[in-house]
OpenMM code with the backbone's topology and positions (N, CA, C; nanometers):
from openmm import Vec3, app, unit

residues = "UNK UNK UNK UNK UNK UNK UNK UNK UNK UNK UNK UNK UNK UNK UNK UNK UNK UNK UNK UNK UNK UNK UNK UNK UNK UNK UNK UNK UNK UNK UNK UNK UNK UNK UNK UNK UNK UNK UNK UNK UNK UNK UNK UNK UNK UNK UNK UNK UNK UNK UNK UNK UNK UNK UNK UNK UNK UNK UNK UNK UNK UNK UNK UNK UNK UNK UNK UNK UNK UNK UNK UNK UNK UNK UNK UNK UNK UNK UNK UNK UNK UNK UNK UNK UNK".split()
positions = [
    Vec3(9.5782, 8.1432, 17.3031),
    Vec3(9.5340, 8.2812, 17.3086),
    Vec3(9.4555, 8.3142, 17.1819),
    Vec3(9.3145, 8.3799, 17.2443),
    Vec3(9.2496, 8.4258, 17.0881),
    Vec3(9.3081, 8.5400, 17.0403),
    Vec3(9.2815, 8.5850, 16.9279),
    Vec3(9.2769, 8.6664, 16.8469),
    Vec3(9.1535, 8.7755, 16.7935),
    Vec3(9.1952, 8.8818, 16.8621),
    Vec3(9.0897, 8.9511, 16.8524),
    Vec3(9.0366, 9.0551, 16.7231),
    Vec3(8.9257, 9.0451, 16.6745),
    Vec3(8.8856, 9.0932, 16.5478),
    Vec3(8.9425, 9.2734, 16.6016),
    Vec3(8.9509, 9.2654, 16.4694),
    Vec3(8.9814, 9.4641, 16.4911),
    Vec3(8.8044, 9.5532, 16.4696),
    Vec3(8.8257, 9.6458, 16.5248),
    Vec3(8.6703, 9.7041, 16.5076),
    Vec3(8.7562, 9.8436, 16.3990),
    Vec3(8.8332, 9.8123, 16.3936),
    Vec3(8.9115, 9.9515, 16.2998),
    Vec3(8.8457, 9.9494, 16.1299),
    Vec3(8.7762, 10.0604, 16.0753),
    Vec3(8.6568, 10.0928, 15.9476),
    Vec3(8.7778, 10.0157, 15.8769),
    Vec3(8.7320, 9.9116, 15.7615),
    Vec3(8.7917, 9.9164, 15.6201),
    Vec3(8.7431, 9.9148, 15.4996),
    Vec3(8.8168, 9.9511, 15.3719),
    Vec3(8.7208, 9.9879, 15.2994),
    Vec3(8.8253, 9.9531, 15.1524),
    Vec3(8.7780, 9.9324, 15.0353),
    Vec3(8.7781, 9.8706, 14.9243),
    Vec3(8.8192, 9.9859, 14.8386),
    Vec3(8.9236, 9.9783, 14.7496),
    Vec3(8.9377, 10.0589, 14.6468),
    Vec3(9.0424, 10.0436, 14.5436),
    Vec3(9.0474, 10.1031, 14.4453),
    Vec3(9.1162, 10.1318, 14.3336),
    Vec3(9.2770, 10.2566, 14.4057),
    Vec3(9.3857, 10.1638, 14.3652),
    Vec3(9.5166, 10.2663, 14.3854),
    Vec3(9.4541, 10.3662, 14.2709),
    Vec3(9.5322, 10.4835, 14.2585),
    Vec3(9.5085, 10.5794, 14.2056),
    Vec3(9.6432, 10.6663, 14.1217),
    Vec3(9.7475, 10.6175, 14.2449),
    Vec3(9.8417, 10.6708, 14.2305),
    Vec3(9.9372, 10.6131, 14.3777),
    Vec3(10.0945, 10.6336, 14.3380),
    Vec3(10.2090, 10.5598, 14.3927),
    Vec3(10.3326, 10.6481, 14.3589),
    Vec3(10.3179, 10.7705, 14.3646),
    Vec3(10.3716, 10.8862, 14.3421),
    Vec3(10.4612, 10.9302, 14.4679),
    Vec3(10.4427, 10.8797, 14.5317),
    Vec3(10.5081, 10.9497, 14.7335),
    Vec3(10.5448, 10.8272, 14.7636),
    Vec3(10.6507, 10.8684, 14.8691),
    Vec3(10.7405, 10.7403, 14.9170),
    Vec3(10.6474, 10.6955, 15.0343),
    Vec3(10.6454, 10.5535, 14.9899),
    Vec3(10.5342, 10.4350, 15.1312),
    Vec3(10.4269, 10.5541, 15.1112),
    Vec3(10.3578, 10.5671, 15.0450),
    Vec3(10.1928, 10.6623, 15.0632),
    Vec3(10.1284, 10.6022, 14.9159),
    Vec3(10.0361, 10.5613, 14.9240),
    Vec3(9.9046, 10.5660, 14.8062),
    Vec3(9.7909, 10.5965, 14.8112),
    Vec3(9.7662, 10.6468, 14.7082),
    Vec3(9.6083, 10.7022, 14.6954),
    Vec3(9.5347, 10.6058, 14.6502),
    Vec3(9.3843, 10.6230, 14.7147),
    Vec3(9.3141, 10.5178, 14.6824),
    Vec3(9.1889, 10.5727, 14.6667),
    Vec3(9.1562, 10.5577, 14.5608),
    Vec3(8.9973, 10.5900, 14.5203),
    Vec3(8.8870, 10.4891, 14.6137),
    Vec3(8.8194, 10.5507, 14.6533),
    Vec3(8.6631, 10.4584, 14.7052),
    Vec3(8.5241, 10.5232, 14.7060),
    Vec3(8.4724, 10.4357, 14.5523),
    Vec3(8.3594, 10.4640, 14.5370),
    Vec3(8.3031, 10.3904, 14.6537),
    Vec3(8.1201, 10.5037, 14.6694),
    Vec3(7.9844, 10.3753, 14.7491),
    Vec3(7.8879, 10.4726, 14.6507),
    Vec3(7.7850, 10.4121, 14.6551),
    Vec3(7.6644, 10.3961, 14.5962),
    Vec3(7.5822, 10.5091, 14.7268),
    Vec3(7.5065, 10.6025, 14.6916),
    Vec3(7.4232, 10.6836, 14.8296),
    Vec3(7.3013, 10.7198, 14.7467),
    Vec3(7.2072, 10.6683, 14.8514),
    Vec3(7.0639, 10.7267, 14.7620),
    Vec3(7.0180, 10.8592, 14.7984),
    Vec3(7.0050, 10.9109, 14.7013),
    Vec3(6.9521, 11.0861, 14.7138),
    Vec3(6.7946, 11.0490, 14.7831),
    Vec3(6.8240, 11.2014, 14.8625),
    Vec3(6.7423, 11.1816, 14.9883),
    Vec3(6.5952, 11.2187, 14.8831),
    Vec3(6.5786, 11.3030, 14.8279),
    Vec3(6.4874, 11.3563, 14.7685),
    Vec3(6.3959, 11.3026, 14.6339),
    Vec3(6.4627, 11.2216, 14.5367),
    Vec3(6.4149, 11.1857, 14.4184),
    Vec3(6.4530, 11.0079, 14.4488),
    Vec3(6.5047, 10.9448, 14.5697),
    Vec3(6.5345, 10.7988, 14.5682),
    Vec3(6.6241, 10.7496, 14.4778),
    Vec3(6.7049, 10.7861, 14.3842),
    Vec3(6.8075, 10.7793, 14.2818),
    Vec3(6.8900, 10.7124, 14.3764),
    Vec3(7.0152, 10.5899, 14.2877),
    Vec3(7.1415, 10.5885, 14.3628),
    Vec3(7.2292, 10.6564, 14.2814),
    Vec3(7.3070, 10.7539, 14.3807),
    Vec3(7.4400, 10.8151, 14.3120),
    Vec3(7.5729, 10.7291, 14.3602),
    Vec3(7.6507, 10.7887, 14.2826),
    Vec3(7.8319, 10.7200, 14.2899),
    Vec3(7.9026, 10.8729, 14.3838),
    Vec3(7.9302, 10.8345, 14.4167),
    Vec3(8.0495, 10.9176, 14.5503),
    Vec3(8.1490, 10.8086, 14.5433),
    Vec3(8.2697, 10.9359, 14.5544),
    Vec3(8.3495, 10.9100, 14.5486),
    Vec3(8.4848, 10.9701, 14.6100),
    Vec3(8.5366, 10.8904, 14.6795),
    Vec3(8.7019, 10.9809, 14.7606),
    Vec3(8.8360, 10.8969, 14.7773),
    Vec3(8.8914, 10.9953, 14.7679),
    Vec3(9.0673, 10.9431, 14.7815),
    Vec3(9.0652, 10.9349, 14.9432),
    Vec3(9.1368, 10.8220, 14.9812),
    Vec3(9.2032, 10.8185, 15.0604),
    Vec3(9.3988, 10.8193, 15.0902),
    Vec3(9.4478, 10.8829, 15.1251),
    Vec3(9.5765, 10.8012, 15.1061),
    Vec3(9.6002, 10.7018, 15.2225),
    Vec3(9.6982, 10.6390, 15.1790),
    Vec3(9.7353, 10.5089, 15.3345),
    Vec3(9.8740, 10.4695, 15.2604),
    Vec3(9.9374, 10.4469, 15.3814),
    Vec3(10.0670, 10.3956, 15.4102),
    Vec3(10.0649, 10.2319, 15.3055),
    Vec3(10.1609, 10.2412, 15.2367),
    Vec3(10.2298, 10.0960, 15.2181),
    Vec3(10.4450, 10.0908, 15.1964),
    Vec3(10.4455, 10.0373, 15.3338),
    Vec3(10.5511, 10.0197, 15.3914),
    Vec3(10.6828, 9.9505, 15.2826),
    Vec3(10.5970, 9.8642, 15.1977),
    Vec3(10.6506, 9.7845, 15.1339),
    Vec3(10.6842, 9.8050, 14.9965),
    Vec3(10.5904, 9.9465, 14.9801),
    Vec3(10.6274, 9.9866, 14.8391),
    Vec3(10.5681, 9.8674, 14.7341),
    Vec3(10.4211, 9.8074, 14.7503),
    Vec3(10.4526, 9.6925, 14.6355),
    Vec3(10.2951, 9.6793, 14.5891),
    Vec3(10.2385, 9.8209, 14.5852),
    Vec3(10.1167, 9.8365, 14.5222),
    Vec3(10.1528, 9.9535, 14.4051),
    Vec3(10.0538, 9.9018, 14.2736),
    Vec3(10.0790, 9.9693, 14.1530),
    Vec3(9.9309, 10.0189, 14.1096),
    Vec3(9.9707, 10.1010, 14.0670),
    Vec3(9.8120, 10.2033, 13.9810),
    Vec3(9.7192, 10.0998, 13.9089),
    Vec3(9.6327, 10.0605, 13.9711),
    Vec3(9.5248, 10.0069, 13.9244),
    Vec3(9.4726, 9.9201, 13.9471),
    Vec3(9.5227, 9.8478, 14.0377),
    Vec3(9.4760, 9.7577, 14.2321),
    Vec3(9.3921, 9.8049, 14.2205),
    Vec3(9.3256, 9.6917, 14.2942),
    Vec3(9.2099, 9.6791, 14.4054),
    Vec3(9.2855, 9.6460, 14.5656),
    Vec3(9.2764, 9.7090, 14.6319),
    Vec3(9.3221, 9.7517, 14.7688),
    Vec3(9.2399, 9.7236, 14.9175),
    Vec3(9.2380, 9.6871, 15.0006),
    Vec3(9.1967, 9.6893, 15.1195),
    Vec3(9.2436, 9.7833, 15.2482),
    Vec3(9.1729, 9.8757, 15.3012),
    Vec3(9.3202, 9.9453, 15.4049),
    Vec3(9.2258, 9.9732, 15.5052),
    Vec3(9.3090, 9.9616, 15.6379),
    Vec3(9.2375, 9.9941, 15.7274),
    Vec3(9.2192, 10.1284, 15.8317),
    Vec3(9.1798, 10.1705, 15.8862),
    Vec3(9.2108, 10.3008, 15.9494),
    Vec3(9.2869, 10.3049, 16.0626),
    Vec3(9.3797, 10.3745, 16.0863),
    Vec3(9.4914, 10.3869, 16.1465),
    Vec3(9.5244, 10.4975, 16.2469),
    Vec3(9.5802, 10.5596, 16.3192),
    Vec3(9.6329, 10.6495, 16.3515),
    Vec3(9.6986, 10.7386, 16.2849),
    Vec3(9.6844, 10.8867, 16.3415),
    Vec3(9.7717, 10.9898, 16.2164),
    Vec3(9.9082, 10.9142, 16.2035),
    Vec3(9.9556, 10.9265, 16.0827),
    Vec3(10.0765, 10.9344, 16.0414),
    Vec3(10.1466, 10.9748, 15.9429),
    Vec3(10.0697, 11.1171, 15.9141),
    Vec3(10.1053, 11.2571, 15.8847),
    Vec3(9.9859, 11.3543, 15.8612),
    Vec3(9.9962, 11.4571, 15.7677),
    Vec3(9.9129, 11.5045, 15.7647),
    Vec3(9.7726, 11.4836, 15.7074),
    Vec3(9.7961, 11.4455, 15.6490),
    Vec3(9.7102, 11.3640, 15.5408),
    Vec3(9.6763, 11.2472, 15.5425),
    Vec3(9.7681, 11.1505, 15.6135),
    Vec3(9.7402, 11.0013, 15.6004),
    Vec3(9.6907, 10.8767, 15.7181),
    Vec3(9.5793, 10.8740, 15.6942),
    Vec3(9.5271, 10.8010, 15.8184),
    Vec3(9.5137, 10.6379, 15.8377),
    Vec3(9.5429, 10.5960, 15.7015),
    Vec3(9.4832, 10.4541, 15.6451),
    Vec3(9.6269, 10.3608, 15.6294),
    Vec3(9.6178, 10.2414, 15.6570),
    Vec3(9.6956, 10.1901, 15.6569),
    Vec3(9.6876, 10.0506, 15.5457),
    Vec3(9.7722, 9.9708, 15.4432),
    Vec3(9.7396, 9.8817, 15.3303),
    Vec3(9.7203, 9.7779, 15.4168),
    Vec3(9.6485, 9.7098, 15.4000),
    Vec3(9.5456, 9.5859, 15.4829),
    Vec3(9.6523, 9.4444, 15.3600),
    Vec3(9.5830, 9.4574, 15.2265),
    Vec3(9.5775, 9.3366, 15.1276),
    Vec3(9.5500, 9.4218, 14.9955),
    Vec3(9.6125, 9.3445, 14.9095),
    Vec3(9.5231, 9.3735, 14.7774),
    Vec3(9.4779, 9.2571, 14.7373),
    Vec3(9.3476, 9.2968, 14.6485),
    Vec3(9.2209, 9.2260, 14.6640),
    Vec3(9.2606, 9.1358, 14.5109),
    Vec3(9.3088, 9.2243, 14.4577),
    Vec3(9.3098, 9.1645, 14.2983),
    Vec3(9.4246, 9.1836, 14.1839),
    Vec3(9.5430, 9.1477, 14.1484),
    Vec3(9.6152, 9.2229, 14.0808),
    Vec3(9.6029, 9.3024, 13.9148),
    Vec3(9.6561, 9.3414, 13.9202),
    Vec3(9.6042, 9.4725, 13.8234),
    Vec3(9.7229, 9.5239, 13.6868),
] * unit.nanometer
topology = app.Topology()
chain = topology.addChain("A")
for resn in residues:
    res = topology.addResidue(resn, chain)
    for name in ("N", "CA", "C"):
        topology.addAtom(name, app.Element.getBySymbol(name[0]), res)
């Protein structure tokens, strides 16, 4: 039986914070070029996402994927971390 790729968004970031039980925040910069002068700017947003395991710390690099609600706030779920920190 194959294994099917997920089409579910993921996205790269910095923990931020590990403050809430199984929840982290995750910073994710991208790069966006201003429509008007061609400049690249930095944007930037928190996401929070679930980690079940409790075993990510402030200053990871993170992977998470998008998920179903599972609360108010939290849509993203911890995929991997990319790098320890």
């Amino acid at each position: 039986m194959q294994q099917q790729e997920s089409k579910k968004m993921e996205l790269t970031g910095e923990v931020v914070s590990t403050k809430m039980a199984k929840t982290i925040s995750v910073l994710v910069t991208r790069l966006v070029k201003h429509p008007k002068y061609g400049k690249f700017v930095k944007k930037s947003s928190v996401f929070k996402a679930h980690d079940e395991k409790q075993e990510c710390k402030v200053g990871e690099k993170v992977t998470i994927q998008e998920s179903r609600p599972l609360s108010k706030t939290k849509r993203w779920t911890l995929v991997k971390k990319v790098t320890l920190g």
